[in-house]
N, CA and C atoms as a LAMMPS dump frame, in Angstrom:
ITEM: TIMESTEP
0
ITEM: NUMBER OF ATOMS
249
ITEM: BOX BOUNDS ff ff ff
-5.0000000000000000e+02 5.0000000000000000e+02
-5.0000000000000000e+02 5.0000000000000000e+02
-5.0000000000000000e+02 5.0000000000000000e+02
ITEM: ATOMS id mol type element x y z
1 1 1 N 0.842 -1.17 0
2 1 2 C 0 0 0
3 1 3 C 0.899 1.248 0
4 2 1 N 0.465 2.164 -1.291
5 2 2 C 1.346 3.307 -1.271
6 2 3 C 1.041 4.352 0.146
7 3 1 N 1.718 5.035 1.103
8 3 2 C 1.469 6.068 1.813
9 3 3 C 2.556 7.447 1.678
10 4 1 N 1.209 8.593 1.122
11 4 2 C 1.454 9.995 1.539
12 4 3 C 1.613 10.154 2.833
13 5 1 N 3.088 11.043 3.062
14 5 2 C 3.314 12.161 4.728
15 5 3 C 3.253 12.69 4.334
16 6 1 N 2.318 13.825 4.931
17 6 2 C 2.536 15.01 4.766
18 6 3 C 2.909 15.495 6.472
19 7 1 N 3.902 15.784 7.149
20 7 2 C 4.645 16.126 8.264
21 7 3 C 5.42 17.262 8.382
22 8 1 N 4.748 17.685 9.402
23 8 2 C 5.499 19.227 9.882
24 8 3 C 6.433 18.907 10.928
25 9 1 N 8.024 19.019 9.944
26 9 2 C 9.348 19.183 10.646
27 9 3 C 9.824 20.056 11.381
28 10 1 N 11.061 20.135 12.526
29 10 2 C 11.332 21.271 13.03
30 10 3 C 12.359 20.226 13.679
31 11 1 N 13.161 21.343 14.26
32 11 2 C 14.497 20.914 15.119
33 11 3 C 13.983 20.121 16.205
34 12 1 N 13.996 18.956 16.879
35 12 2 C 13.888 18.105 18.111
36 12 3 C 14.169 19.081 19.235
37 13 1 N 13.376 19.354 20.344
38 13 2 C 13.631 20.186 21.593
39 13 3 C 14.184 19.936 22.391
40 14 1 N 14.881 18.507 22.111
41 14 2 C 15.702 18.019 23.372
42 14 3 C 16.946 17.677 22.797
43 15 1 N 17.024 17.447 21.332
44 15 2 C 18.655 17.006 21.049
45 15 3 C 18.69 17.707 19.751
46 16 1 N 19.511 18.829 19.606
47 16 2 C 19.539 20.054 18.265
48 16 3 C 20.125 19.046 17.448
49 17 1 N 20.746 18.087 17.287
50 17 2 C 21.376 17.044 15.986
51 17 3 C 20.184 16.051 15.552
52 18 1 N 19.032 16.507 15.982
53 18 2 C 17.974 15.718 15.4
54 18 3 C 16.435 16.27 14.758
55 19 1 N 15.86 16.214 13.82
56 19 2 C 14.951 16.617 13.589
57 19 3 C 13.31 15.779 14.137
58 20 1 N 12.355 16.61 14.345
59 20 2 C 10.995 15.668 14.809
60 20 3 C 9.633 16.183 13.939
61 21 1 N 8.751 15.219 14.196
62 21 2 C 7.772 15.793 13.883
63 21 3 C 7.361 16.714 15.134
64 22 1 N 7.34 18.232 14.734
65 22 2 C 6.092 18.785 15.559
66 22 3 C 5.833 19.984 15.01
67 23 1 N 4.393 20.215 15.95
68 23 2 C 3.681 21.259 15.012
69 23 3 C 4.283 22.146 15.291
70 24 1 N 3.709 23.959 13.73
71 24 2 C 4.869 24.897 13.5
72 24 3 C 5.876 24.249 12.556
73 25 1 N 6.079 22.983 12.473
74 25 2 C 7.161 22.919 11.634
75 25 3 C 6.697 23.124 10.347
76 26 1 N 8.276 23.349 9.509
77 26 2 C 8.14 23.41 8.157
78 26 3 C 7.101 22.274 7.399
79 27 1 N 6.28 22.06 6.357
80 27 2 C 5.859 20.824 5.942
81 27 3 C 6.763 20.082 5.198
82 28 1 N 6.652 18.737 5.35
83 28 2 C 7.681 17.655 4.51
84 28 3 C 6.286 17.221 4.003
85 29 1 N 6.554 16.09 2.404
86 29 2 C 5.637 15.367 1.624
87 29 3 C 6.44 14.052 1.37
88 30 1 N 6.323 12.992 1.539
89 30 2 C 6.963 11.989 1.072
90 30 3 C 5.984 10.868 0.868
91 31 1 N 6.875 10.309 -0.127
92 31 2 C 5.827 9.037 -0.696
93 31 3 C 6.769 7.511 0.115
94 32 1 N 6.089 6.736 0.206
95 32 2 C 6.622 5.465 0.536
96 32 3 C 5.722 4.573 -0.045
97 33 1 N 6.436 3.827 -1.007
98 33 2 C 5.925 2.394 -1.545
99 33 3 C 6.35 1.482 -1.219
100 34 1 N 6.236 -0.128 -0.148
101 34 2 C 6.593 -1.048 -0.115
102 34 3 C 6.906 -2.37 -1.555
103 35 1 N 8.064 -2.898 -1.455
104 35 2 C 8.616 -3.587 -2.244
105 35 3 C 8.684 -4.588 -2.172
106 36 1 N 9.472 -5.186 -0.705
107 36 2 C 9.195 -6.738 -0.937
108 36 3 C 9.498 -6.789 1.101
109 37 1 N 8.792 -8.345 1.319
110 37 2 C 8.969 -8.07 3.042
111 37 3 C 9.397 -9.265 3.155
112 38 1 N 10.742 -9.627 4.248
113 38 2 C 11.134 -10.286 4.784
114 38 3 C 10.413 -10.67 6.377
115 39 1 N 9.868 -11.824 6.346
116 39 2 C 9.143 -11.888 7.757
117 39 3 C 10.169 -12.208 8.478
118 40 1 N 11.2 -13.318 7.888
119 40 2 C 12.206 -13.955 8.88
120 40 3 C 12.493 -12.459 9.603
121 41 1 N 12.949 -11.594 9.11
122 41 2 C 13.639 -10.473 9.777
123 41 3 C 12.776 -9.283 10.066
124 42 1 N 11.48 -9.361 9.8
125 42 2 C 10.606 -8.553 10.219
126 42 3 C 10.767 -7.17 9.144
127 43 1 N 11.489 -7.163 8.078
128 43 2 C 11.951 -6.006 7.275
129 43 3 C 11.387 -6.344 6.034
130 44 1 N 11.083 -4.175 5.542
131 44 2 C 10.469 -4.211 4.555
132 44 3 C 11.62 -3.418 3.525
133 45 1 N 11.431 -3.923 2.326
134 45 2 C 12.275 -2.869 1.405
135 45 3 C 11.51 -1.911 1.115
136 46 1 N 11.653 -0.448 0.989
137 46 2 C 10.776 0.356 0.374
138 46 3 C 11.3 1.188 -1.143
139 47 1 N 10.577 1.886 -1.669
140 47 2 C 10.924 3.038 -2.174
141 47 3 C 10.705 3.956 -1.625
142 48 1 N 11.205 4.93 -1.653
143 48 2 C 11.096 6.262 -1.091
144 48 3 C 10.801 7.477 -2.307
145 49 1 N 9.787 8.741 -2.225
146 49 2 C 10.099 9.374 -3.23
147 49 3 C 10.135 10.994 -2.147
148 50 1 N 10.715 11.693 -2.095
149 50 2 C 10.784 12.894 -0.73
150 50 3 C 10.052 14.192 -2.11
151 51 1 N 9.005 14.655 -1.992
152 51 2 C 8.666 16.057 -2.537
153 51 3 C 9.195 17.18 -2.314
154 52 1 N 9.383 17.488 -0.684
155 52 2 C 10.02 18.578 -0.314
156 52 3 C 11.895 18.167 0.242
157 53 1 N 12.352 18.876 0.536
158 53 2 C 13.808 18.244 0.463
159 53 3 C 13.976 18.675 2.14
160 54 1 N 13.655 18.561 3.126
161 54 2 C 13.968 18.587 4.542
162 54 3 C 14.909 17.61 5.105
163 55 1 N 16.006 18.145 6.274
164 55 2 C 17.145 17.69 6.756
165 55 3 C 16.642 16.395 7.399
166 56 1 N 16.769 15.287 7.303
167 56 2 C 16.926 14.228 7.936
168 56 3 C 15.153 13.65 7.543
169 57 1 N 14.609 14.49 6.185
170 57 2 C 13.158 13.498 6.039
171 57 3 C 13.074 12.378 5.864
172 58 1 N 13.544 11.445 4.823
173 58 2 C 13.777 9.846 4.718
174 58 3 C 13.441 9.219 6.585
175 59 1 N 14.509 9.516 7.055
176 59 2 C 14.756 9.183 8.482
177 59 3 C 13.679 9.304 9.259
178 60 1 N 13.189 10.433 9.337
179 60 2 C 12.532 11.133 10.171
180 60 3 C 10.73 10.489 9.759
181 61 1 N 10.667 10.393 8.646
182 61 2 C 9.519 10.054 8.073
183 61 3 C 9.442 8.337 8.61
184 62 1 N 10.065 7.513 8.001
185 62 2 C 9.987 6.234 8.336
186 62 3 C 9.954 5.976 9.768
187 63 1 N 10.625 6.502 10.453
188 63 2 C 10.67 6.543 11.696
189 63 3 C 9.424 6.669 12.698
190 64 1 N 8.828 7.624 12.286
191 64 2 C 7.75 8.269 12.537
192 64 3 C 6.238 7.213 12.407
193 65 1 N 6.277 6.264 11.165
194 65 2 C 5.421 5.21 10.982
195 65 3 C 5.594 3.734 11.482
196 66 1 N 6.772 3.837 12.068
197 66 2 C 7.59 2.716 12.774
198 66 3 C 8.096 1.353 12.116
199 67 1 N 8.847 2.148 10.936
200 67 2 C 9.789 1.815 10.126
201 67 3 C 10.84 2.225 10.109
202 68 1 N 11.949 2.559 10.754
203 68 2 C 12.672 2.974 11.447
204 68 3 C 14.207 2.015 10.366
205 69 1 N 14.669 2.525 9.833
206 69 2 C 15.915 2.293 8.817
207 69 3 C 16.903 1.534 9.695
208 70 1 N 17.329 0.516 9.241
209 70 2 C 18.163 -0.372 9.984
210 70 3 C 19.338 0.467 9.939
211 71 1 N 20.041 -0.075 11.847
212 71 2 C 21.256 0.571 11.903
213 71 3 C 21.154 2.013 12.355
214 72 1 N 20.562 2.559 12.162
215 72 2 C 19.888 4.424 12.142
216 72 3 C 20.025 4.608 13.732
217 73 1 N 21.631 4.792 14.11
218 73 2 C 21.365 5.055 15.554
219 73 3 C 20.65 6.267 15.848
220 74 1 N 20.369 7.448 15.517
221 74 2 C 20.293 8.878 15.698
222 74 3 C 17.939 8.118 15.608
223 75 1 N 17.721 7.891 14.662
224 75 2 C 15.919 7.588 14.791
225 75 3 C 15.5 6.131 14.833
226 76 1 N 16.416 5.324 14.988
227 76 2 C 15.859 4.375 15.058
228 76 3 C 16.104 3.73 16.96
229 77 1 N 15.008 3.539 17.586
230 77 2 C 15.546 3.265 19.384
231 77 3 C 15.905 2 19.338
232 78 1 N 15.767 0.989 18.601
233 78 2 C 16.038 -0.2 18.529
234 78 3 C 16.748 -0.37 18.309
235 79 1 N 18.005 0.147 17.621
236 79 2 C 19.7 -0.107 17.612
237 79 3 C 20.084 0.463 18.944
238 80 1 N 19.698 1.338 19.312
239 80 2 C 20.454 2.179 21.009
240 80 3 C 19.599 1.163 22.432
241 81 1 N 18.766 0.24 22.212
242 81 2 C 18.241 -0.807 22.676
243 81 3 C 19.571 -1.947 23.051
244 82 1 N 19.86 -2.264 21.725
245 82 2 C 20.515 -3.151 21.576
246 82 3 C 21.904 -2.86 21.699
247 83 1 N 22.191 -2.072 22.143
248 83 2 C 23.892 -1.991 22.37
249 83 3 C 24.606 -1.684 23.711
């Protein structure tokens, strides 16, 4: 299933090296199409297509739907879980 964000970005209020969703922020648009899913590993491949060009959207977007980019210590909590 294809999904539109449309998400209002802005600097994170607790750590300035990170961006969040919250309101006031700039708007981001991104498309995400799923590709193919690995159950063994619980992972999906996607495409990504970003409309507006915001610092850390890819990241910030997936993240946000709890798809969270493998490895992604900075948005993903499940690598800083595990270490």
């Amino acid at each position: 299933e294809v999904r539109r964000l449309h998400l209002p970005v802005k600097r994170d209020a607790t750590d300035a090296t990170k961006m969040a969703v919250r309101s006031g922020g700039k708007h981001s648009d991104t498309i995400i199409r799923p590709l193919a899913f690995e159950e063994a590993g619980g992972t999906t491949l996607v495409a990504v297509v970003i409309l507006t060009g915001r610092t850390h959207q890819i990241r910030l977007a997936l993240a946000h739907v709890g798809f969270p980019i493998i490895g992604d210590r900075k948005y993903n909590s499940r690598v800083k879980a595990e270490e």
